[in-house]
C-alpha positions in Angstrom: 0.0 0.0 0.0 2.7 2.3 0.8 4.4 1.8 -2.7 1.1 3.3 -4.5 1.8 6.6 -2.7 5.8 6.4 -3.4 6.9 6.2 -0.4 9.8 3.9 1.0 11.9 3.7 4.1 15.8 3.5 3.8 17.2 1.0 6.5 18.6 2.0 10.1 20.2 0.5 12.7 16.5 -0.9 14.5 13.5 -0.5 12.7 11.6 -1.4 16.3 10.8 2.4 16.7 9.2 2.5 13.7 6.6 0.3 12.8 4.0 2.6 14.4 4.8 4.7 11.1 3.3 2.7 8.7 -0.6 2.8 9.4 0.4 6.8 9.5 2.1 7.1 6.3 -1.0 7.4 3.9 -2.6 10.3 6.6 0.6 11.9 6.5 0.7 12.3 2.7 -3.1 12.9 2.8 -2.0 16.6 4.9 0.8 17.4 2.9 -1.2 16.5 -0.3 -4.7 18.0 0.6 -3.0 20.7 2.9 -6.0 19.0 5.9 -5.3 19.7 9.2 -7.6 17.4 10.5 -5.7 13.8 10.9 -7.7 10.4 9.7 -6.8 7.8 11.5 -6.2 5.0 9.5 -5.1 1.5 11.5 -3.2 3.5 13.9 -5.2 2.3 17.1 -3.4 -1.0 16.7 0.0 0.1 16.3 0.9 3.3 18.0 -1.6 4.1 20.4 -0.5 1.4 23.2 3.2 1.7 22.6 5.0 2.7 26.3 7.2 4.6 24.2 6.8 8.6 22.8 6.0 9.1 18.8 5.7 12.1 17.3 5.6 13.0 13.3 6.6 15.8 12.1 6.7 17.2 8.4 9.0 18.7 6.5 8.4 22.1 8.3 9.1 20.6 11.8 5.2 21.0 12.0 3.5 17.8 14.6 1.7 15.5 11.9 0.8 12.7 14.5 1.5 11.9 18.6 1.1 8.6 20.2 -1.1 9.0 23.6 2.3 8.0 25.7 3.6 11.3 24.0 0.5 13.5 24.8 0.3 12.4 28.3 3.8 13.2 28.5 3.7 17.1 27.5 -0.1 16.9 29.2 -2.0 18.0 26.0 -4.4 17.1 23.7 -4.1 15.9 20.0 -6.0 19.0 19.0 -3.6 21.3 20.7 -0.7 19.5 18.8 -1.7 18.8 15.9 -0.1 20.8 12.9 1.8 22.7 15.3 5.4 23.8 15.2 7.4 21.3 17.4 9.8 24.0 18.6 6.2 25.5 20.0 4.7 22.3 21.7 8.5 21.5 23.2 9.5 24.9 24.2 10.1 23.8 27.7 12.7 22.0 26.5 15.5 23.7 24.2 18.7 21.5 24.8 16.3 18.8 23.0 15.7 21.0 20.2 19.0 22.0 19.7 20.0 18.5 19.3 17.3 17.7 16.2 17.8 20.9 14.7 19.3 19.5 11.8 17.6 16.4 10.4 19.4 13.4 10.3 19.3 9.8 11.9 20.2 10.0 14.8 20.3 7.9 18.6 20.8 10.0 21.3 20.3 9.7 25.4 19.4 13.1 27.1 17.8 14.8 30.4 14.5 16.0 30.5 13.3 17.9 33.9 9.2 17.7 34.2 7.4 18.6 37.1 10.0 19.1 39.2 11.6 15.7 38.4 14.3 14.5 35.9 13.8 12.1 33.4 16.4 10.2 31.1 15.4 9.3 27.8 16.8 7.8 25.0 15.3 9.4 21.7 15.8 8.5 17.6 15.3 10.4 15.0 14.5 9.3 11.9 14.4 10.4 8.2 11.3 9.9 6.2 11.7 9.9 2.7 9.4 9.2 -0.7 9.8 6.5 -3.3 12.1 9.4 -4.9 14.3 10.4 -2.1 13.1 13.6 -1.2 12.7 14.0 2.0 9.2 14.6 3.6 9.5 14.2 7.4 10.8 12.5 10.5 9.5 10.3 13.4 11.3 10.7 16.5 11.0 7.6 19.1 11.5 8.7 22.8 11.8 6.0 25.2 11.9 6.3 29.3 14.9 4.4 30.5 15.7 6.7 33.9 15.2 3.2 35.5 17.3 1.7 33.9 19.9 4.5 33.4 19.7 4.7 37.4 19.8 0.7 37.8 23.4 1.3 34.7 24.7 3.9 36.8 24.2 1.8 40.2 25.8 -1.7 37.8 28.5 1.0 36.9 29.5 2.2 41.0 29.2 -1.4 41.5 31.5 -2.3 38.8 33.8 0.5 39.8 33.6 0.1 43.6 34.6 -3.6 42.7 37.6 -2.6 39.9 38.8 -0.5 43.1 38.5 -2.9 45.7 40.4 -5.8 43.4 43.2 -3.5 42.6 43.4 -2.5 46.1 43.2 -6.1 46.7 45.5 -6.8 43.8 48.1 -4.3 45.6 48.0 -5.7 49.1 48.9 -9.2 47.2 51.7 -8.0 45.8 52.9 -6.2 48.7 52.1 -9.1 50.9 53.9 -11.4 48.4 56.8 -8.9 48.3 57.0 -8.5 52.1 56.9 -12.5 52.2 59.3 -12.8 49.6 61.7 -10.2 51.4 61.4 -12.5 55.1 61.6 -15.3 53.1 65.0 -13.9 51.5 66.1 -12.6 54.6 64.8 -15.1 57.3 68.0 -17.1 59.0 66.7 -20.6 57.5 67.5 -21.3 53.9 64.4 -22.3 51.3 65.3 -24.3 48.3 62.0 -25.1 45.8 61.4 -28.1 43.9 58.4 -28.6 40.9 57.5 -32.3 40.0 57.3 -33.2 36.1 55.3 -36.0 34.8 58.1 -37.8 34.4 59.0 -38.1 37.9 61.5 -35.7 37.8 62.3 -33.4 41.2 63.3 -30.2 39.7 64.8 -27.3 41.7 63.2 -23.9 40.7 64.2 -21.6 43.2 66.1 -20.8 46.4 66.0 -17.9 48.6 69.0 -15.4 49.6 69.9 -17.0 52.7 70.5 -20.3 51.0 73.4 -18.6 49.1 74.6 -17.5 52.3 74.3 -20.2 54.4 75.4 -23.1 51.7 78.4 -20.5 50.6 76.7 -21.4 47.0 75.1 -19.5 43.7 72.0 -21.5 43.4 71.4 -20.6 39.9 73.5 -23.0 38.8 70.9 -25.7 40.2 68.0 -24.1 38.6 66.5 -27.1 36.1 68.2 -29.5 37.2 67.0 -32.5 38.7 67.8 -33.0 42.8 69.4 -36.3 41.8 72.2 -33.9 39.6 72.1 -30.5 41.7 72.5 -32.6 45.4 74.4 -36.0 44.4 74.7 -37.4 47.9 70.9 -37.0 48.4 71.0 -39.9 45.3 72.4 -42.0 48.1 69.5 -41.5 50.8 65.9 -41.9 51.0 65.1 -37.8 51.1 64.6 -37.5 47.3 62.1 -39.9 47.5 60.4 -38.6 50.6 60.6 -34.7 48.5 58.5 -36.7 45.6 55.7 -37.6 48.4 55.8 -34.3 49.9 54.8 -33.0 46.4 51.9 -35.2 45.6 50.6 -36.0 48.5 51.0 -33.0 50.9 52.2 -35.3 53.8 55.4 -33.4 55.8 58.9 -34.3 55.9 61.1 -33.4 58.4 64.8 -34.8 60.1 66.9 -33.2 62.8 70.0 -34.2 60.9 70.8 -34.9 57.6 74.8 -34.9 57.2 75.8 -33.8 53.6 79.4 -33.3 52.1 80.7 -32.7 48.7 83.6 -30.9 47.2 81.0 -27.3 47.5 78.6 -28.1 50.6 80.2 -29.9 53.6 78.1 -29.6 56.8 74.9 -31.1 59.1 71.3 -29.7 58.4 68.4 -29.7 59.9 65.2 -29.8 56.9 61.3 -29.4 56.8 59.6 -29.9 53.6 56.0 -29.1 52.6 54.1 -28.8 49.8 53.5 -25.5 48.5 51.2 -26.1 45.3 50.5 -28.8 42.7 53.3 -30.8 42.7 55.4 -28.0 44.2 57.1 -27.8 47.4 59.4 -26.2 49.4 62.2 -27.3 51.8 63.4 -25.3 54.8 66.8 -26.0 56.5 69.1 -24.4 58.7 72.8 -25.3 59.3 73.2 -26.6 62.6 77.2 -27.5 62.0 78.5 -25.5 64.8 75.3 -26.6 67.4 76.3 -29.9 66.9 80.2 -29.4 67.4 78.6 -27.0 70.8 76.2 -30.2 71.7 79.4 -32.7 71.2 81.8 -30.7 73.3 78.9 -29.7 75.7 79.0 -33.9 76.1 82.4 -34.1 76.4 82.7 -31.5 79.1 79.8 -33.2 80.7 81.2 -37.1 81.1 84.6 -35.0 82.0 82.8 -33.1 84.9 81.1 -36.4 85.4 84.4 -38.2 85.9 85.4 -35.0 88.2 82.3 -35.7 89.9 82.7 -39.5 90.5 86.7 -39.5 90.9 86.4 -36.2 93.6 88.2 -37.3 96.9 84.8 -35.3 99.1 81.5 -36.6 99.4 79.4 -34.5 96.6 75.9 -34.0 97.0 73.3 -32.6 94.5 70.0 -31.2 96.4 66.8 -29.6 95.3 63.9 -29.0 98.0 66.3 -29.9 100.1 66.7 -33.1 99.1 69.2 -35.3 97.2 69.0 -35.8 93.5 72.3 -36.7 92.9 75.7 -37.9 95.0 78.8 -39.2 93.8 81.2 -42.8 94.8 82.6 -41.1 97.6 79.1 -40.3 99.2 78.6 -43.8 99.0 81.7 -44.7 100.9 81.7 -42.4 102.8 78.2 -43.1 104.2 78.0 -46.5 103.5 74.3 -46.3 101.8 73.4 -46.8 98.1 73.0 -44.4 95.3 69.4 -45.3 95.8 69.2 -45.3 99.6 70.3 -42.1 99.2 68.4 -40.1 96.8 64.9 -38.2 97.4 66.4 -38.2 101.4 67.6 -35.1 103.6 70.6 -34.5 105.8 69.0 -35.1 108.4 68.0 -38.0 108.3 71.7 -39.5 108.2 72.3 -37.3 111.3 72.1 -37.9 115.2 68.9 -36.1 116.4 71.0 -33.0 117.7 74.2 -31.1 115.9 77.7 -29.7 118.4 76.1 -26.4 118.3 73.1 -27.3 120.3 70.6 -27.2 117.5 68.6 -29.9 116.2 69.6 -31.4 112.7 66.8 -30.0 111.0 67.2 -26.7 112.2 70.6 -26.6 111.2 69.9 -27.9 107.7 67.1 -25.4 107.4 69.4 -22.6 108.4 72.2 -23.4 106.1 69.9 -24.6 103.2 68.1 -21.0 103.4 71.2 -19.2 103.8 72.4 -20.7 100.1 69.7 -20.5 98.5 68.1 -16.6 99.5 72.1 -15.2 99.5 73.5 -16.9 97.0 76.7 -17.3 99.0 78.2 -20.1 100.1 77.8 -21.3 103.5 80.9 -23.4 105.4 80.3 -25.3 108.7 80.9 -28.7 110.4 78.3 -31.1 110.8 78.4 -34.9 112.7 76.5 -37.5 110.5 75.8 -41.3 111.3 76.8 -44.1 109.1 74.9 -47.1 107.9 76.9 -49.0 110.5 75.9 -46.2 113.4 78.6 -44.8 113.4 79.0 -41.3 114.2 81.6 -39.3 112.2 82.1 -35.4 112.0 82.4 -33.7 108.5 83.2 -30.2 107.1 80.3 -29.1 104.6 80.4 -26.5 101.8 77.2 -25.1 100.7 77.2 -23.8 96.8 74.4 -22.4 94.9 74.0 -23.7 91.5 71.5 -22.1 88.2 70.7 -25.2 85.6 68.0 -24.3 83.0 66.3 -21.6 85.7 66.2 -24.1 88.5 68.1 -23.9 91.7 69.6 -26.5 93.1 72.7 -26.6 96.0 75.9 -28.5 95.5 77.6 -29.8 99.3 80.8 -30.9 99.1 81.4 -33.1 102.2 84.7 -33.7 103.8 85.1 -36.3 107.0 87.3 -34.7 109.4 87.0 -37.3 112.3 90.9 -38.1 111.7 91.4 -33.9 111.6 88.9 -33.5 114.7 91.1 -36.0 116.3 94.0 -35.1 115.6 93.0 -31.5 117.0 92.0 -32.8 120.1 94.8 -34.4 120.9 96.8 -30.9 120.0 94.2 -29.1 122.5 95.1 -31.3 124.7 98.4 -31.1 124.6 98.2 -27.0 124.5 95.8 -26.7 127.4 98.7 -29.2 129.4 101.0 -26.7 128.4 99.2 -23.8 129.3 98.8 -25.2 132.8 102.3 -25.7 132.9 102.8 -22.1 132.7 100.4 -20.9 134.7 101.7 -23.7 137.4 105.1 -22.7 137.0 104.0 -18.8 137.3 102.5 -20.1 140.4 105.8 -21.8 141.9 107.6 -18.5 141.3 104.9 -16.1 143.1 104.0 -17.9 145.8 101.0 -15.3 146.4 98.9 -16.5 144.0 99.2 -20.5 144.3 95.7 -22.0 144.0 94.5 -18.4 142.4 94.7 -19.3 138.8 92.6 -23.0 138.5 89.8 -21.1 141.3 89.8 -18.3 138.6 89.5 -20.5 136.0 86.6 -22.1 137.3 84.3 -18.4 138.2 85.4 -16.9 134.7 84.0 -19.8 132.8 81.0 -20.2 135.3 79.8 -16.5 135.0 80.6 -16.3 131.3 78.4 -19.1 130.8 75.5 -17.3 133.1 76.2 -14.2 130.6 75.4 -16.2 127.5 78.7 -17.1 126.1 79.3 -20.8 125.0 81.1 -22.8 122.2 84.5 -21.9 120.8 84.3 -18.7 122.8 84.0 -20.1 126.1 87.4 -22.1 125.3 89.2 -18.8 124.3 88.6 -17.5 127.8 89.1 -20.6 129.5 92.6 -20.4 128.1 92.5 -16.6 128.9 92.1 -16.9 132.4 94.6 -19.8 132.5 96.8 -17.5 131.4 95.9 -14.1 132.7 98.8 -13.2 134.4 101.7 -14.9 132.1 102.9 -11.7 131.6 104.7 -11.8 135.1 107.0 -14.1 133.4 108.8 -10.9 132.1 109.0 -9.6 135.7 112.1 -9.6 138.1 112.1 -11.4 140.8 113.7 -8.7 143.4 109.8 -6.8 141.9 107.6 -9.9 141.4 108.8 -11.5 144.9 109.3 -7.7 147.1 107.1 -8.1 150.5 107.5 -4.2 151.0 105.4 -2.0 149.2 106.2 -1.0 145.9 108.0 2.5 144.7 106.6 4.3 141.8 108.6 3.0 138.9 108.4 -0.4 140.2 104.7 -0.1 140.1 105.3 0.8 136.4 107.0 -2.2 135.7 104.4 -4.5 137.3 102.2 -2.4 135.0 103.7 -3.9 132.1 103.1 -7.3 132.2 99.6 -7.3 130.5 101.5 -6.0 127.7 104.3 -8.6 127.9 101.6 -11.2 127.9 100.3 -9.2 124.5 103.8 -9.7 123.1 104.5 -13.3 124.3 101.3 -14.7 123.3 100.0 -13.2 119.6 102.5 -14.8 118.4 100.9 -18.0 119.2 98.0 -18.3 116.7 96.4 -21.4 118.6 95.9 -17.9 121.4 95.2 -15.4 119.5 91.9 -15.3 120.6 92.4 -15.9 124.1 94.6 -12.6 124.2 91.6 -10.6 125.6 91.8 -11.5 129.8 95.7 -11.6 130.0 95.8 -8.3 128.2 92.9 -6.1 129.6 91.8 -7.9 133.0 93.5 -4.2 134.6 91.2 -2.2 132.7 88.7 0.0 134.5 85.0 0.7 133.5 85.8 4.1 133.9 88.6 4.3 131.9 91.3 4.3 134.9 93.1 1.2 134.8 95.8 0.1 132.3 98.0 -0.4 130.2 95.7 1.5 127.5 93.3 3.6 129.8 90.0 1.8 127.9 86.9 2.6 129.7 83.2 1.0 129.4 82.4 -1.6 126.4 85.7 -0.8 124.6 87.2 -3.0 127.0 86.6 -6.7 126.0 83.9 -8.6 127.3 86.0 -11.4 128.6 88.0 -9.1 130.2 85.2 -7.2 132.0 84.3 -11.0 133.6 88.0 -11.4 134.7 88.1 -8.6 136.6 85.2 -9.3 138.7 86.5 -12.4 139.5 90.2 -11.4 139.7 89.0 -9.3 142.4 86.4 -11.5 143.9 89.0 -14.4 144.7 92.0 -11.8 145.4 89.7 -10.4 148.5 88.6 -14.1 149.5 91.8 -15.4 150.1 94.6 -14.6 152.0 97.8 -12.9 150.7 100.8 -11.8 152.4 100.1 -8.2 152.4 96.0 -8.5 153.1 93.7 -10.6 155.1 90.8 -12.6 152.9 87.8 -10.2 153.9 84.2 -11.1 154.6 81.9 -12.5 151.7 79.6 -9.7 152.9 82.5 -7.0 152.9 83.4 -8.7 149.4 80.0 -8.3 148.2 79.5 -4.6 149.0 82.7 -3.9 147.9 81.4 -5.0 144.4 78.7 -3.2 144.5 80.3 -0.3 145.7 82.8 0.1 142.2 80.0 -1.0 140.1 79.9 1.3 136.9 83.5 2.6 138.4 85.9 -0.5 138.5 83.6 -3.0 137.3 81.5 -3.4 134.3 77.7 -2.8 135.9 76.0 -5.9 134.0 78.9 -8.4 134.7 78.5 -7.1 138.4 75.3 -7.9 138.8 75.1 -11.1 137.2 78.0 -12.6 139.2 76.2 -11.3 142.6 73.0 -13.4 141.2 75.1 -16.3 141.3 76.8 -15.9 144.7 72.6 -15.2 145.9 72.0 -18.6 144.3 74.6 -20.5 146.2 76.4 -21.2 142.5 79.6 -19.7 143.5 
């Protein structure tokens, strides 16, 4: 029908748009024919007039020739307000869309419409009518709403971009993170050595990192492609190529402490872990333990040398945690006469008498001692008496060590029997306290005036050091002291010593003088070093008036301070050629009477205690 009128359309890229044309085409050359501005419809109904999308016709003078209902309702108007109008009339509102179809051609754009206070995109095509002679005679424009789906684009666009973004960034932190591994890897202090498995079996080594050059003194590119077999020969020898082979197909781990490896480039121990890293890929970690080994083997050595130390040592050596033994050597089992089992998880004590010399119980000594170690740190040195398995008691010298061993603390004794030693020191005591009496005996035969004094002297000064708290080795020194308290006459002349008529000045001096030739005669006797105190400072005053050095109040020794009261006690009680023995009574006052003056206040009154108790 449209070829009777001469009219044709030329093809365009989607002839969709257009098919509402065709029922319009005969009405359209009706108008420009007839010059009618009344529109026939003709079929249109069918076509147009329920299409979503906006048509509108217009002539060759841009005039509106036909509008599709979606198109009227969209610029709210009716056909007869339309109708043979100018387009740029009925579309004023809207210029920027004008100014695009001001020239006619075929064309597909997208553009912005804003209606009622909204915007709208559209997607619009123009295009050229034409009759069966060419000439053009019109155009349809096609205007669809796609502001859904240009919102729903843009949304699939942010999406898509949002997502580009996040994958790079993504992308980015994977190669960093593969960088930063690759650097630790490079730089960590194990070597890494990488294998691939080929179909044909064939362990290839692909990689290493920068420690592995270091630590294997190699350039591992000269391994890369070859098989382990040809890069490693003395692995051929082993199982650990085959292990590598299961660690890449299977994923199971391989690992050994050692693995000793030495060729005319590599010479060394290792210790490996292997893992697979991908698809028949893996990786092997190792680190050169060489010198830990030669450390561990001359740690051993040392160890069964100490060990021999230990078991070869002449003492008793104990080893004690919790204050019990862990550990002893041979000579702890001589020496005691138990096993090496009867021994361990037991305490000193309980190879010990009930009580120790000093007075204190076994355990309380142990506890002391043990405590002392291991709060101080120092060593601790004392005798202790022990029983052997045969009951037997015997007397040993202990030394107490601290020792550290992986942050535990445990104490080394080192035991010595001294029964021979303590012996043999008796005996010696012995033999000095004979001599001693011999002295003080002979000192006696030469001064007449004091027979008897020195053993009743003796006796007091131990008695009232004992009420004052003294005891052990301390008592003995001034046992000894008091024995020999006046030795110092010795160095006395006789026609002085032995005068009946009273003394002149300067022979008072020279009596004056014999604590200090006791001084002289005796420090040079180191057995009575310590007993120098009485036979040096018994003439000392409290008040600082005596002599020979004029000390007054607690400078003067403590044994000394005893002496004296006693010195005086038994020179009063007794009678002398030049005074009758005086009164216990008159005695008595008289020491109360130089209390704080001649005699020390506290030895004073101690001593009178005793005389009150009937002890002296």
């Amino acid at each position: 029908m449209l070829t009777t009128v001469g009219m044709e359309f030329k093809p365009f890229r989607d002839v969709t748009p257009f098919t509402f044309a065709f029922g319009n085409l005969i009405v359209a050359w009706g108008i420009f024919r007839y010059h009618l501005f009344d529109i026939i419809p003709i079929a249109r109904d069918l076509i147009v007039d329920n299409m979503e999308d906006l048509v509108v016709v217009l002539d060759m003078q841009d005039r509106i020739v036909d509008i599709n209902p979606s198109a009227l309702v969209a610029i709210n108007q009716k056909p007869s307000q339309v109708i043979g109008q100018p387009a740029e009339t009925i579309l004023s509102k809207w210029p920027e869309l004008l100014e695009k179809f001001d020239v006619p051609e075929n064309i597909n754009i997208e553009t912005t419409i804003f209606a009622e206070g909204r915007q709208f995109q559209y997607e619009v095509k123009s295009t050229l009518l034409h009759d069966k002679y060419g000439r053009y005679i019109g155009r349809v424009f096609v205007s669809r709403d796609i502001s859904e789906h240009t919102i729903l684009k843009n949304q699939l666009q942010k999406l898509n971009e949002e997502l580009d973004e996040r994958v790079a960034h993504r992308t980015e932190d994977l190669r960093k993170g593969e960088e930063r591994l690759r650097a630790i890897v490079d730089e960590a202090p194990f070597g890494a050595h990488l294998y691939e498995l080929e179909a044909d079996e064939r362990l290839v080594f692909i990689g290493a990192n920068h420690s592995a050059d270091q630590i294997l003194h190699v350039d591992h590119q000269q391994f890369i492609g070859k098989t382990i077999e040809e890069a490693f020969p003395p692995l051929a020898e082993t199982d650990i190529p085959a292990a590598y082979r299961r660690v890449a197909t299977s994923g199971e781990r391989f690992q050994r402490e050692q693995v000793d490896y030495d060729d005319t480039r590599i010479r060394g121990a290792f210790e490996i872990h292997a893992f697979q890293t991908g698809k028949q890929q893996m990786a092997v970690f190792f680190r050169d333990i060489t010198e830990r080994k030669k450390a561990e083997e001359a740690l051993r050595e040392s160890e069964e040398k100490h060990r021999l130390l230990f078991e070869k040592a002449n003492d008793a050596i104990f080893i004690m945690k919790d204050a019990c033994f862990v550990d002893c050597n041979t000579k702890a089992i001589e020496m005691f006469g138990y096993t090496r089992g009867e021994i361990i998880g037991k305490s000193p004590q309980d190879f010990s008498p009930g009580f120790q010399l000093n007075g204190l119980t076994s355990e309380e000594m142990a506890h002391k001692f043990l405590g002392a170690t291991l709060q101080t740190g120092e060593s601790q040195y004392f005798e202790w008496r022990h029983i052997h398995k045969d009951k037997t008691e015997f007397d040993v010298e202990v030394s107490l060590n601290l020792l550290e061993l992986d942050n535990e603390k445990f104490v080394q004794a080192i035991v010595r029997n001294i029964t021979e030693r303590k012996l043999a020191e008796k005996k010696l005591a012995e033999a000095y306290e004979t001599t001693l009496e011999g002295w003080a005996k002979a000192l006696e035969l030469r001064d007449k005036e004091t027979e008897d004094h020195s053993r009743r002297v003796v006796e007091l000064t131990v008695k009232l050091a004992k009420a004052m708290g003294i005891e052990g080795d301390e008592l003995h020194h001034i046992r000894r002291g008091a024995i020999l308290h006046d030795i110092g006459k010795m160095g006395i002349p006789d026609e002085i010593l032995r005068k009946r008529g009273k003394l002149t000045i300067s022979e008072r001096k020279v009596i004056e003088q014999h604590p200090v030739f006791s001084y002289e005669l005796l420090s040079r006797i180191p057995y009575l070093e310590k007993a120098i105190d009485i036979p040096y400072c018994h003439h000392e005053h409290w008040d600082g008036s005596g002599y020979p050095r004029g000390f007054k109040g607690e400078r003067i020794p403590l044994a000394a301070r005893i002496f004296t009261v006693i010195d005086v006690w038994d020179a009063v009680q007794y009678d002398r050629p030049y005074n009758r023995a005086w009164p216990k009574e008159k005695a008595i006052q008289y020491l109360k009477d130089e209390a704080g003056k001649y005699f020390d206040p506290e030895c004073v009154s101690v001593f009178l205690a005793l005389v009150e108790q009937g002890k002296i």
